[in-house]
Structures are given as C-alpha cells and as structure tokens.
C-alpha positions as a Markdown table, in Angstrom:
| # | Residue | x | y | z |
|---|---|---|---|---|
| 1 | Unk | 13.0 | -7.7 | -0.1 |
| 2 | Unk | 13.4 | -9.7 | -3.7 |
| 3 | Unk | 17.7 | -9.8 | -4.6 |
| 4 | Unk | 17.9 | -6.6 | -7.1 |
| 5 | Unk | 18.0 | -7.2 | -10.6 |
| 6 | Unk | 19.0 | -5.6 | -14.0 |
| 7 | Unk | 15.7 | -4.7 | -16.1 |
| 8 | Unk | 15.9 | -4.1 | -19.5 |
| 9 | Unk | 13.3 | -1.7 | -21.1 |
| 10 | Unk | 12.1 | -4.4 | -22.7 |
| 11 | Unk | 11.0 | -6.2 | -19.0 |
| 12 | Unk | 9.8 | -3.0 | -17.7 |
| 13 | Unk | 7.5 | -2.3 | -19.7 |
| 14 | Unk | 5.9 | -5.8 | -19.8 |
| 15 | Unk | 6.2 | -5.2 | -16.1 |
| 16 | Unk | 4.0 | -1.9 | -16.4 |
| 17 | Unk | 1.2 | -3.8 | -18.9 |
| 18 | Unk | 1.2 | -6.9 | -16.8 |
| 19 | Unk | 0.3 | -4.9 | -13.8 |
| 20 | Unk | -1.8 | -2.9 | -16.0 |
| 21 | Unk | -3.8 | -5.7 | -17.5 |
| 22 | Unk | -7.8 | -6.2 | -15.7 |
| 23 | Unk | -8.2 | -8.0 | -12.9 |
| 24 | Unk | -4.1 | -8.5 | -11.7 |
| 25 | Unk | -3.2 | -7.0 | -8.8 |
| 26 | Unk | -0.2 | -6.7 | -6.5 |
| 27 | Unk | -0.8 | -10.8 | -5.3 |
| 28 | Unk | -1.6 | -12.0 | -9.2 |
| 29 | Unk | 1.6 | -10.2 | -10.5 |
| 30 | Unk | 3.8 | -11.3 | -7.9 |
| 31 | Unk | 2.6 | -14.9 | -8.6 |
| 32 | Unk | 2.8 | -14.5 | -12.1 |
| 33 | Unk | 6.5 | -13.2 | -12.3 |
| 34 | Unk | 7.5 | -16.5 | -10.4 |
| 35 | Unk | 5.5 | -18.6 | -12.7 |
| 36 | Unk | 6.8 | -17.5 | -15.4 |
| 37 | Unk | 10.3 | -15.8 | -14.8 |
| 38 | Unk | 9.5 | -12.5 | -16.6 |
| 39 | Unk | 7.0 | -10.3 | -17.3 |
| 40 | Unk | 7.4 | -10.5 | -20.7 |
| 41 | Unk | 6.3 | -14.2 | -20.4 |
| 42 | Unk | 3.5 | -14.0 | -18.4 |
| 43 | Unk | 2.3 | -10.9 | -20.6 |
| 44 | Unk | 2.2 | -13.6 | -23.4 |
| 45 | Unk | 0.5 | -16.0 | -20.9 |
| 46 | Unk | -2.3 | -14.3 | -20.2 |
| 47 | Unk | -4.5 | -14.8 | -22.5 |
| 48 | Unk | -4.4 | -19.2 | -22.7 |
| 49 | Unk | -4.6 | -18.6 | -18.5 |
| 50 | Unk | -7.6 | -16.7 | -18.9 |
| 51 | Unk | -9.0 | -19.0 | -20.9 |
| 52 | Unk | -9.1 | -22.1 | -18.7 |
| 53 | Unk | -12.0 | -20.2 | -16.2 |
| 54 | Unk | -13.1 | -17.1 | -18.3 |
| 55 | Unk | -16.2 | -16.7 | -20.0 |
| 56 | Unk | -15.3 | -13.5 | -22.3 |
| 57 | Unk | -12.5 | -12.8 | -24.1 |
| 58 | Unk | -9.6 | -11.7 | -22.4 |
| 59 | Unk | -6.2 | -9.4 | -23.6 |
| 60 | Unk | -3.0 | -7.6 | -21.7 |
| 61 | Unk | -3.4 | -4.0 | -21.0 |
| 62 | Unk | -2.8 | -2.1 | -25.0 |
| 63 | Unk | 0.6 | -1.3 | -25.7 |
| 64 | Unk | -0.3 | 2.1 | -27.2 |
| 65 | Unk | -1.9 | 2.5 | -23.9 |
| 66 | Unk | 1.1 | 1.7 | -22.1 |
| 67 | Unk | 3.5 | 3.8 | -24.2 |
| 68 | Unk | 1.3 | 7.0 | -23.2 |
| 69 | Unk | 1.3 | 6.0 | -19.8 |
| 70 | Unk | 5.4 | 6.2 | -20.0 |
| 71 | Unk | 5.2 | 9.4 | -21.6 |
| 72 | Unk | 3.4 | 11.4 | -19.2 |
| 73 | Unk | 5.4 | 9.4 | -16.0 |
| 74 | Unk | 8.3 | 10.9 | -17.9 |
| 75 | Unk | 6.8 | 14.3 | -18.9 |
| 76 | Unk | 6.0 | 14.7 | -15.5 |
| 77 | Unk | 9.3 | 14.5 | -14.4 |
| 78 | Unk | 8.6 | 11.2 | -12.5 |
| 79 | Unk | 10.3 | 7.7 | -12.6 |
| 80 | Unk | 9.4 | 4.1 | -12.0 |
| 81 | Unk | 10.5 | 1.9 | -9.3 |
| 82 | Unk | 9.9 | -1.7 | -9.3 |
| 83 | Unk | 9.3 | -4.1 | -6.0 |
| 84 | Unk | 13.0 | -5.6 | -6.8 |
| 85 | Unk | 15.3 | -2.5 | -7.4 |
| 86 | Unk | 17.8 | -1.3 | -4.6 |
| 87 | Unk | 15.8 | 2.1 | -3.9 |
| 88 | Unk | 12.5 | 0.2 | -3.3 |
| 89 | Unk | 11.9 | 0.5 | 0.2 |
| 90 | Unk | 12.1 | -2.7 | 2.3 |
| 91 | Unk | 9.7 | -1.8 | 4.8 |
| 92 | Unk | 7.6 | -1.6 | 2.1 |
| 93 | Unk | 8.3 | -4.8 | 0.6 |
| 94 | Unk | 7.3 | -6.3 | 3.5 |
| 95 | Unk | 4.0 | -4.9 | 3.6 |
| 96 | Unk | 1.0 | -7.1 | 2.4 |
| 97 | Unk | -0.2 | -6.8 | -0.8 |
| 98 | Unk | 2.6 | -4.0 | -1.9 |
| 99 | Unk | 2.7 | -2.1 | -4.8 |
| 100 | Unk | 4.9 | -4.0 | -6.9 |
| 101 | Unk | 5.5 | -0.7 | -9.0 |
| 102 | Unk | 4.8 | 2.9 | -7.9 |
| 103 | Unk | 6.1 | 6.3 | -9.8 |
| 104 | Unk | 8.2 | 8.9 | -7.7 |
| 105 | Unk | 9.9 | 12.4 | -7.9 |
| 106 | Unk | 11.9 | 13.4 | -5.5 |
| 107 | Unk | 15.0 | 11.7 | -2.9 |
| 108 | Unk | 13.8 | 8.3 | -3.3 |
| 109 | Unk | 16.4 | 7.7 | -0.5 |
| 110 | Unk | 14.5 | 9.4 | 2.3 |
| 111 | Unk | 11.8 | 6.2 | 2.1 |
| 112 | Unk | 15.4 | 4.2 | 3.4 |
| 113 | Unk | 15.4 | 6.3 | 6.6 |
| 114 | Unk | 13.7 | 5.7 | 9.7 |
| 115 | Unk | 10.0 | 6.9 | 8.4 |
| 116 | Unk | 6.8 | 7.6 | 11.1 |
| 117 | Unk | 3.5 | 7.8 | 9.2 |
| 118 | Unk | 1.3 | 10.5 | 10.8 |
| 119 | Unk | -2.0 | 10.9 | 9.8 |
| 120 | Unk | -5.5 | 12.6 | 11.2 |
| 121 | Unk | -9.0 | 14.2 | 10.1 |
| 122 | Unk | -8.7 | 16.6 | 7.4 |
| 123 | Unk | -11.7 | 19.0 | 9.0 |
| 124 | Unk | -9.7 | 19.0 | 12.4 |
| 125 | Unk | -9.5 | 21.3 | 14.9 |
| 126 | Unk | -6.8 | 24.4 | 15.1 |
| 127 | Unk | -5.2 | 22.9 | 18.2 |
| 128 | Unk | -4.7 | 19.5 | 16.5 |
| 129 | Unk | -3.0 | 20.8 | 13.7 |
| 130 | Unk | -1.0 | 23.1 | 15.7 |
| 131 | Unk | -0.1 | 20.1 | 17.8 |
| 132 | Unk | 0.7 | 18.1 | 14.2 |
| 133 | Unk | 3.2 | 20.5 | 12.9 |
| 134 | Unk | 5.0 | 20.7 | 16.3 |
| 135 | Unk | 5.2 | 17.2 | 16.7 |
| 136 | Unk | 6.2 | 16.8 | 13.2 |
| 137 | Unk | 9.2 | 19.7 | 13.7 |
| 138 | Unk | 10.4 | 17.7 | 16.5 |
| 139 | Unk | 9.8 | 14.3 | 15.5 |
| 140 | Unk | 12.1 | 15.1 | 11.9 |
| 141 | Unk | 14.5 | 17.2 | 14.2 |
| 142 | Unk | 15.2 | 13.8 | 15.9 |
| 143 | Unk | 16.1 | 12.6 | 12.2 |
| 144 | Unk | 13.0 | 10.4 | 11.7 |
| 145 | Unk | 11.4 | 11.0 | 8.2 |
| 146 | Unk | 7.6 | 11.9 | 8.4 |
| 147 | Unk | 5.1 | 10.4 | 5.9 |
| 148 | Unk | 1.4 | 11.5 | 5.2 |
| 149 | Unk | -0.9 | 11.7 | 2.2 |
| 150 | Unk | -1.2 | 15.3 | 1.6 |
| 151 | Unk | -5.0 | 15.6 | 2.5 |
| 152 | Unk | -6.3 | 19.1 | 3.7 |
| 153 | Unk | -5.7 | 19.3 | 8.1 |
| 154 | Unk | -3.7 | 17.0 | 9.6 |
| 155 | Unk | -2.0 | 15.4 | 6.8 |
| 156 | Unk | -0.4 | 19.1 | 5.6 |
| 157 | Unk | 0.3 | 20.1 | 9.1 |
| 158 | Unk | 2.5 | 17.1 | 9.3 |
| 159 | Unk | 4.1 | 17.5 | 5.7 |
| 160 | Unk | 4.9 | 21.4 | 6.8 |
| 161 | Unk | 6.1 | 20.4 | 10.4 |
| 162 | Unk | 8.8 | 18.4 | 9.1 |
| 163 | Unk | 9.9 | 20.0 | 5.8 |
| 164 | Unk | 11.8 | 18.7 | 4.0 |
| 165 | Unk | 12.4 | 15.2 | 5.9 |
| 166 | Unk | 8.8 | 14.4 | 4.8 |
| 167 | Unk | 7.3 | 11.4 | 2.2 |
| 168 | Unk | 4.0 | 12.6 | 0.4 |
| 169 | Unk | 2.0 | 9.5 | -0.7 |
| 170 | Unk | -1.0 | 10.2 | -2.6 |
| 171 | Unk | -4.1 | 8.8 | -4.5 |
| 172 | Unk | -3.8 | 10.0 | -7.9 |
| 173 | Unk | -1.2 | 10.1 | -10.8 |
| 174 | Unk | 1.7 | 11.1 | -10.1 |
| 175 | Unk | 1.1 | 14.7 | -11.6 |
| 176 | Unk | -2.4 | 14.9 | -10.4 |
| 177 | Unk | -2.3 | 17.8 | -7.5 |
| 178 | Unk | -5.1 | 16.6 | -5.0 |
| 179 | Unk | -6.8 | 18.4 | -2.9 |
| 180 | Unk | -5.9 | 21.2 | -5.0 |
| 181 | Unk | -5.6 | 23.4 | -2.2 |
| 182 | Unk | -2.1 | 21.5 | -1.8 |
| 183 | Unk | -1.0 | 22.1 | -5.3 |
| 184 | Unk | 1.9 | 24.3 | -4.1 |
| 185 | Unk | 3.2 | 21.9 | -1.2 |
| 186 | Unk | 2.6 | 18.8 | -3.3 |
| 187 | Unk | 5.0 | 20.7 | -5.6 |
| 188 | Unk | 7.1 | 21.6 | -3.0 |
| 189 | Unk | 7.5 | 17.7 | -1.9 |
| 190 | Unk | 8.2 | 16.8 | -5.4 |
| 191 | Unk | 11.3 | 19.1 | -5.8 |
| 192 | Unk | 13.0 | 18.9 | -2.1 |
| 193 | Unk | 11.3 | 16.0 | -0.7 |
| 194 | Unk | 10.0 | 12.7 | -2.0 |
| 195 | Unk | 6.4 | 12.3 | -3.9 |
| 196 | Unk | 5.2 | 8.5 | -4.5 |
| 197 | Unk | 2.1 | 7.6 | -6.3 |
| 198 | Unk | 1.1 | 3.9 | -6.6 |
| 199 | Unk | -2.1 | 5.1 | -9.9 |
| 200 | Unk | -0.7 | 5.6 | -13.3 |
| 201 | Unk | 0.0 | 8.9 | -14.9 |
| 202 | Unk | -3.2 | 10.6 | -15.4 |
| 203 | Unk | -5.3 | 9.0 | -12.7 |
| 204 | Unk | -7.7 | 11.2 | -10.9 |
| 205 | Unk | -8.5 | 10.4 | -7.3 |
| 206 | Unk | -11.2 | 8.1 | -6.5 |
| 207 | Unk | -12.7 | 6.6 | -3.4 |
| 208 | Unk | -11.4 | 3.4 | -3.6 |
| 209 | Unk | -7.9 | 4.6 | -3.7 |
| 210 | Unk | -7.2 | 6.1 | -0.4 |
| 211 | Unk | -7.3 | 2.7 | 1.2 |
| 212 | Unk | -4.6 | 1.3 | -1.3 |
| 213 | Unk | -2.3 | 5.0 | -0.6 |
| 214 | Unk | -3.1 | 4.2 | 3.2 |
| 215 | Unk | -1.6 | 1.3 | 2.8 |
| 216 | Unk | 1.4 | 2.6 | 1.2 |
| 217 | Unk | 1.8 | 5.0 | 4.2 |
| 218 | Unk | 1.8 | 2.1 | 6.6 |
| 219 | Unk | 3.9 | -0.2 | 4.8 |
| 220 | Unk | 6.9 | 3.0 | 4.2 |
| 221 | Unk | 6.8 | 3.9 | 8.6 |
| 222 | Unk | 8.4 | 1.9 | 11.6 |
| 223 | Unk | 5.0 | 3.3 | 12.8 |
| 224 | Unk | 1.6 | 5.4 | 12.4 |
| 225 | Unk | 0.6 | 8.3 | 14.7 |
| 226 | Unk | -3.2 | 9.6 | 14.6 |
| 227 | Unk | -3.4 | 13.0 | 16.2 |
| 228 | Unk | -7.2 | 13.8 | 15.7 |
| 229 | Unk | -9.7 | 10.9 | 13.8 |
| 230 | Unk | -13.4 | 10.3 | 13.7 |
| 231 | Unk | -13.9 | 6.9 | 14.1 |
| 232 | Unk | -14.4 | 4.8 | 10.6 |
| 233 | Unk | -12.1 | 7.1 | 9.0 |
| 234 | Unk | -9.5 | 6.5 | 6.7 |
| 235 | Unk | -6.5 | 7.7 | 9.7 |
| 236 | Unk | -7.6 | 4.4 | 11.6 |
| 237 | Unk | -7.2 | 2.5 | 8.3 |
| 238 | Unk | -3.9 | 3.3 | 7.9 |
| 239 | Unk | -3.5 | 2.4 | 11.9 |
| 240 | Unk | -5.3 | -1.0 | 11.4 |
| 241 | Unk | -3.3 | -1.5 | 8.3 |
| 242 | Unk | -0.1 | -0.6 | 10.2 |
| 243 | Unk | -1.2 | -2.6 | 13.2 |
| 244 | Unk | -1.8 | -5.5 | 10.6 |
| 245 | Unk | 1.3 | -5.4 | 9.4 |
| 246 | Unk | 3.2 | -5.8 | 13.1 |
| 247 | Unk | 4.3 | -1.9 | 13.1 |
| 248 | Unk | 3.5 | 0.5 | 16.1 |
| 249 | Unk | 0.4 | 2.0 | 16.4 |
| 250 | Unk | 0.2 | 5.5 | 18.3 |
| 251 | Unk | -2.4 | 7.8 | 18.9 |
| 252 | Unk | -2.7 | 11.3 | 20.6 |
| 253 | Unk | -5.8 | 11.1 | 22.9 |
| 254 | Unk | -8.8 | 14.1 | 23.1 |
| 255 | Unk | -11.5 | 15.4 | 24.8 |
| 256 | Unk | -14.2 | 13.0 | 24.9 |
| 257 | Unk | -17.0 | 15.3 | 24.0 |
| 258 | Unk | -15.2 | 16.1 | 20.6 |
| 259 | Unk | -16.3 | 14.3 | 17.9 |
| 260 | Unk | -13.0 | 14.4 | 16.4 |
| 261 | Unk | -11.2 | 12.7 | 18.8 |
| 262 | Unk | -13.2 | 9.4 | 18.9 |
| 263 | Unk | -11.1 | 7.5 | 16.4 |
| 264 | Unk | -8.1 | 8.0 | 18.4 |
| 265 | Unk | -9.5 | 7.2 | 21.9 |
| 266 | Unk | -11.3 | 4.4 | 20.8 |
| 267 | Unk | -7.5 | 3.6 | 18.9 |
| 268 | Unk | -6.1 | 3.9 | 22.8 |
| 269 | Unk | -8.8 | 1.3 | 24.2 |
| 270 | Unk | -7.9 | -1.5 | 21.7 |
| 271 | Unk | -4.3 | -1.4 | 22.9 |
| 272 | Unk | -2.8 | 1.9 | 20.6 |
| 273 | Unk | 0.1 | 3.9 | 22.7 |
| 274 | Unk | -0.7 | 7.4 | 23.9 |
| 275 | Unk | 1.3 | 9.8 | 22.7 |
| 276 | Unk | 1.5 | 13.2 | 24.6 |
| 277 | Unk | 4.7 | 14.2 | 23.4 |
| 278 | Unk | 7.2 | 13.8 | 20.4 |
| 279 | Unk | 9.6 | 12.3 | 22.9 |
| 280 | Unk | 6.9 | 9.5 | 23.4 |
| 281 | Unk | 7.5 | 9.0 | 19.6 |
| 282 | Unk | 11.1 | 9.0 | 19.1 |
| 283 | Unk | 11.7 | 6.7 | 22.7 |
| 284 | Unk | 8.9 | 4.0 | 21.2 |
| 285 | Unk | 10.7 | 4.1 | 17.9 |
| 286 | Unk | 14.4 | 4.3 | 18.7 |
| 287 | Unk | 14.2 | 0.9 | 20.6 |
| 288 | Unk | 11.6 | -0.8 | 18.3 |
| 289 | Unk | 13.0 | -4.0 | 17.6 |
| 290 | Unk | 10.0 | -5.4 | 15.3 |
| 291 | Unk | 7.9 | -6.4 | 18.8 |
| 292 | Unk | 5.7 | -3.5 | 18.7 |
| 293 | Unk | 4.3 | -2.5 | 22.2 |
| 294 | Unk | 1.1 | -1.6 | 20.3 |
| 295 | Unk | -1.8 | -4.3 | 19.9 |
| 296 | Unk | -4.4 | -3.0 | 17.7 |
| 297 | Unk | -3.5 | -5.4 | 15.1 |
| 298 | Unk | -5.2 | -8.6 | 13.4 |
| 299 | Unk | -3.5 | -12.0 | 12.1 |
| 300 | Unk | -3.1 | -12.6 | 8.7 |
| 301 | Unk | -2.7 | -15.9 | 7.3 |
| 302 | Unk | 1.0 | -16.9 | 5.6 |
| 303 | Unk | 1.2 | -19.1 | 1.9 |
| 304 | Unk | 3.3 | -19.6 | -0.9 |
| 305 | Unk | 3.3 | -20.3 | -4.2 |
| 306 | Unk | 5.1 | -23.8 | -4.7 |
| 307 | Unk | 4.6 | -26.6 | -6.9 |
| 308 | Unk | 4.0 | -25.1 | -10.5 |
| 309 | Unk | 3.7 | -28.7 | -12.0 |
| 310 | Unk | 0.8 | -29.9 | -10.0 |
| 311 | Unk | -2.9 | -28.5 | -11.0 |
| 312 | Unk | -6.0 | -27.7 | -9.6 |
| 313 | Unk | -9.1 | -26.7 | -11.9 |
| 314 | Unk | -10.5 | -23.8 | -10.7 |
| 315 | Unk | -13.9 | -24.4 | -11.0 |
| 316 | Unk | -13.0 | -27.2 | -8.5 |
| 317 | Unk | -11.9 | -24.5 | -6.5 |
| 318 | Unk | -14.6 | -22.3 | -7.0 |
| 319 | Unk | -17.1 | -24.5 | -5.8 |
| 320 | Unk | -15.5 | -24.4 | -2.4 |
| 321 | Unk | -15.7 | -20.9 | -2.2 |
| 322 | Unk | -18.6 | -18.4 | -1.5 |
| 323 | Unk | -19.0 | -14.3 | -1.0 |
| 324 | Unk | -17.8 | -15.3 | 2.9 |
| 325 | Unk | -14.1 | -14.5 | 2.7 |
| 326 | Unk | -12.1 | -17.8 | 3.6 |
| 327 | Unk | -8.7 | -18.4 | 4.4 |
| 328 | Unk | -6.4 | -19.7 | 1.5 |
| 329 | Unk | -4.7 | -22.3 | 3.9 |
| 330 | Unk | -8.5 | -23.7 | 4.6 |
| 331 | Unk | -8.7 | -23.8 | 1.1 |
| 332 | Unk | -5.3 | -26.0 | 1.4 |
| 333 | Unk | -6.8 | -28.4 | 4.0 |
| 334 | Unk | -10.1 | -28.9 | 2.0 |
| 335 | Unk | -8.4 | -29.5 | -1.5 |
| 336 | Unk | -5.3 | -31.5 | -0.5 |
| 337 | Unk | -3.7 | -29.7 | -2.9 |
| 338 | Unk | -0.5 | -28.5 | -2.5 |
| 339 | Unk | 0.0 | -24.3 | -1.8 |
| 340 | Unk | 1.0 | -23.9 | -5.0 |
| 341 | Unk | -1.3 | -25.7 | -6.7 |
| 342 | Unk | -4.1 | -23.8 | -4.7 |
| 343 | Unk | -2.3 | -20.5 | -5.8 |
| 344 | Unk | -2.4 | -21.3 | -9.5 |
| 345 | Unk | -6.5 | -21.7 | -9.2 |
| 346 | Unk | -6.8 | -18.4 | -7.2 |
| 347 | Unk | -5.1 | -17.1 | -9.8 |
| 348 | Unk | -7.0 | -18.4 | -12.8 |
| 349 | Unk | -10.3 | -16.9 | -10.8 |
| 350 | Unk | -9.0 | -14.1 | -10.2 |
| 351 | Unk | -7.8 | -13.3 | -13.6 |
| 352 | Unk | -11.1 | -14.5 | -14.7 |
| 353 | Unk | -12.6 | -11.3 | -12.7 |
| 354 | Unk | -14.4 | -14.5 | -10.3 |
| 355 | Unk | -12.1 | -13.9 | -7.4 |
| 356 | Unk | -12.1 | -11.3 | -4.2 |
| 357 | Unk | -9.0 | -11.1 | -2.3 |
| 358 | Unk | -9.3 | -9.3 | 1.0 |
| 359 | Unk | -6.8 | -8.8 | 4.5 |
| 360 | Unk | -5.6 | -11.5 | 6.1 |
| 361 | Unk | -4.6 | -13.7 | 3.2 |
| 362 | Unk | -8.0 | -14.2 | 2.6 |
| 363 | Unk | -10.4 | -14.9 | -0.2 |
| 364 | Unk | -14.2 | -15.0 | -1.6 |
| 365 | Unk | -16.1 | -15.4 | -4.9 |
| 366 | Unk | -16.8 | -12.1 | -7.0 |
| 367 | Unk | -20.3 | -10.5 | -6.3 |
C-alpha cells in the first residue's frame, strides 16, 4: 500500500474530479498522480493530454458537479477514503485495478481484519441459505469478518449470519438501498457494521457495476466462498477475480441435478476447495500464507510506469493495437520503448476514449 499522506481539501477534491473526469479509471489516475505529483496538477493537465490523440474537445469532470457530489456523500452520512490513507485497506490495495477512492459509513476498521468474501445465487435454494447463515455465524464466531454485496439469497443470508462482523459492498451510491428489499439491513450495516460503495453519491445500480463491486469483494477477503452459483454468474466472478488476484478460492459443492449448483461444482473441477464445513474455512484461512491451495486463477501481466521524459506518440501506438486484447509488455517488446514511455501512450488513448483495458494487464482499441 502507497506511504499515507496528509490531503488537504484542496487535493481531495481534485482527487474526486480527476477520477470523475471521462474516460480515467482506476489505472489512468494512478498513472496520472505519479506523473504529475497531485491531483490538482494533473486536473490542470488534462486537457493539453487530451489533446495530443483526441479528436473532440475534452474538459475535467464540472466543479459544480463535484461540489454536489460532496454534499450528498456528506448528507448521507458517508465519508471518503483515498487509495493512500491509513484506513484504506491493504488487501485492497493490492488488488488489480482498485478503486482508488470509495465512500463508506460504518467501522472502516473491520475491512483491517481477517475478511472472507462469501457470495452465491440470489434465487437460491432454502437449504443453501440456511447453510449461508450458519456458515457465516460460525465463520465470524471464529473472528473472521464476512463480506458480500447485499443481493437478495445468499448474499443477505451471509450479511445476517455474521452480524455485525460483516462488510456490505454494493453497486450503487452510497445512499442508494439496492435491492430494496434490503433497505433495512443495508441500514443496519451502515450503523453497526461497515457499508462501502466504489459509484458516487446518487448512482443507481447498473449492469456494468456488479463486476467492478465484485471486484471490491475479492480484493477486501484473504478468500471467496460460493455456497450455491449457476455457472456464468456474477458469484464465480468474484471467484475468478479472487483467484486472479492469488487469494483462496472455495466452494460448497451440490447435487448435480440442481441447476443451482453448477457454478460451484464446475468451481471444484478447475481446482476451487470444497468446503463442507466452516472449520474447512477457518483451517484454509488461518494458515494461508499468500500460496493459496486453490488454482482457479489466471496470470496477469506486471508493468510500471517509468521514464516520464521519454515519449511515444500514441497514434504510433495505436497502430500496433487492434479490438484483440494484447499484453502491455508485448506492446514493450514491439515498440522498444521503455514501460514508461509505453504507459504515457496508453494513457493518452485512453483518455482520448480510444483505449480498452481488460484483466491481465491487458489492452485493445475502443470499438
């Protein structure tokens, strides 16, 4: 995890609008902030970068927009935690592609503790989300904190189980209730628990969301535990995300007739651990020393932004690329350029709305 620092209001709120701004994401911000040293900087930067690969005009997220984004984070009783404050939590960090700035209420200190993510189908069976809770109760008894995303089955069976040693990561604003049928626990989470929300203020839930709060739940946990999935879910998301990511990869195996219970055998197959039990659980954690036993997991490919005084024109980099994701490091070998200098392109694309990232470190031209 980045060394702490000190922000002013001043930086934190550039930090909000920079992230805010179209087309920068957790990678571009990240890479921008080392650029330039501050957000404040690399707010004023934006638009010359743009520029140099954009064919439309191109502006920072609106301050007035910003300022009522603050209010209702603060009128919701929520605050703002940045990727380099003490409370930001380093498993987190670690993760791929973090959120460099989510919104909270609650403990933020639970997210320090020893965190399972357990996950499952929302239309699952009674026995599974009997099974949930119980496993849950027992799993938070043994002082692990449990983290889910508040979805209707599983996910609130888990969130109840373990009350109040429970994270609640969700898709929306941080005072958008979703499902509603969870209004009351999501409530409930907020006050005695810990509620995290990666969307601004006001942000109703849409598809393309639940990936990004998946990811949050896998990057928070030592591990994810799918009790009852379909396969191409989102619960096997978060397991690929988690398996991605080097954590421990669990599932709770079913009858083979029931539809329901697919994802997690086909989970078991491709190397998950089979979980009967929460002593299962807390035995695989308690001894995980970051060499998961698990092997449902793909590679991802490792760079860094160096050299910020050597350039690269991105259309020279854009010719190499294609809609076929490629690896940044191929993109290394092909240019000669150094990292850095290949970062800096990427960059220019990407703020340029020209650039895809995807998993893996890897990257493709906007369709």
């Amino acid at each position: 995890m980045s060394q702490a620092v000190t922000l002013s209001q001043e930086e934190a709120f550039a930090r909000i609008r920079l992230l805010r701004s179209a087309n920068i994401g957790p990678v571009s911000y990240a890479q921008l902030l080392r650029r330039f040293g501050s957000a404040q900087e690399a707010v004023a930067a934006l638009p010359d970068l743009a520029a140099r690969g954009a064919k439309r005009n191109y502006q920072p997220a609106p301050v007035d927009r910003i300022s009522r984004e603050v209010d209702a984070a603060r009128k919701a009783g929520a605050r703002y935690l940045f990727h380099d404050q003490p409370d930001y939590p380093a498993l987190l960090a670690a993760m791929e592609g973090a959120p460099p700035i989510v919104t909270y209420r609650g403990d933020a200190r639970l997210a320090a503790r020893p965190c399972l993510a357990m996950v499952g189908a929302r239309n699952a069976s009674a026995a599974a989300v009997k099974l949930a809770r119980d496993l849950a109760r027992d799993i938070a008894a043994a002082g692990f904190v449990v983290v889910s995303g508040l979805a209707k089955g599983i996910d609130g069976a888990c969130h109840e189980g373990a009350f109040p040693h429970t994270i609640g990561v969700i898709a929306s604003g941080i005072d958008i209730a979703y499902p509603p049928q969870h209004a009351a626990l999501q409530e409930r989470i907020a006050k005695e628990a810990l509620l995290i929300a990666e969307e601004p203020p006001g942000t109703e839930p849409r598809g393309q969301q639940f990936p990004k709060r998946n990811r949050v739940i896998a990057g928070l946990s030592l591990g994810t535990l799918v009790v009852e999935a379909a396969p191409k879910s989102g619960s096997l998301i978060t397991a690929r995300l988690a398996g991605e990511a080097g954590r421990e990869v669990m599932a709770v195996p079913g009858h083979p007739a029931d539809a329901r219970a697919q994802g997690c055998n086909q989970l078991i197959r491709e190397g998950a651990v089979l979980v009967q039990s929460a002593d299962d659980v807390i035995e695989l954690l308690s001894t995980f020393d970051g060499q998961p036993r698990s092997s449902v997991r793909e590679a991802g490919e490792d760079w860094r932004f160096a050299e910020a005084d050597e350039e690269l024109p991105s259309d020279d980099l854009a010719s190499l690329l294609s809609p076929a994701p490629v690896a940044v490091d191929e993109l290394v070998r092909q240019t000669g350029s150094s990292p850095g200098a290949v970062a800096m392109a990427l960059l220019e694309l990407e703020i340029a709305g020209r650039l895809e990232r995807h998993a893996g470190g890897r990257v493709s031209l906007a369709q």
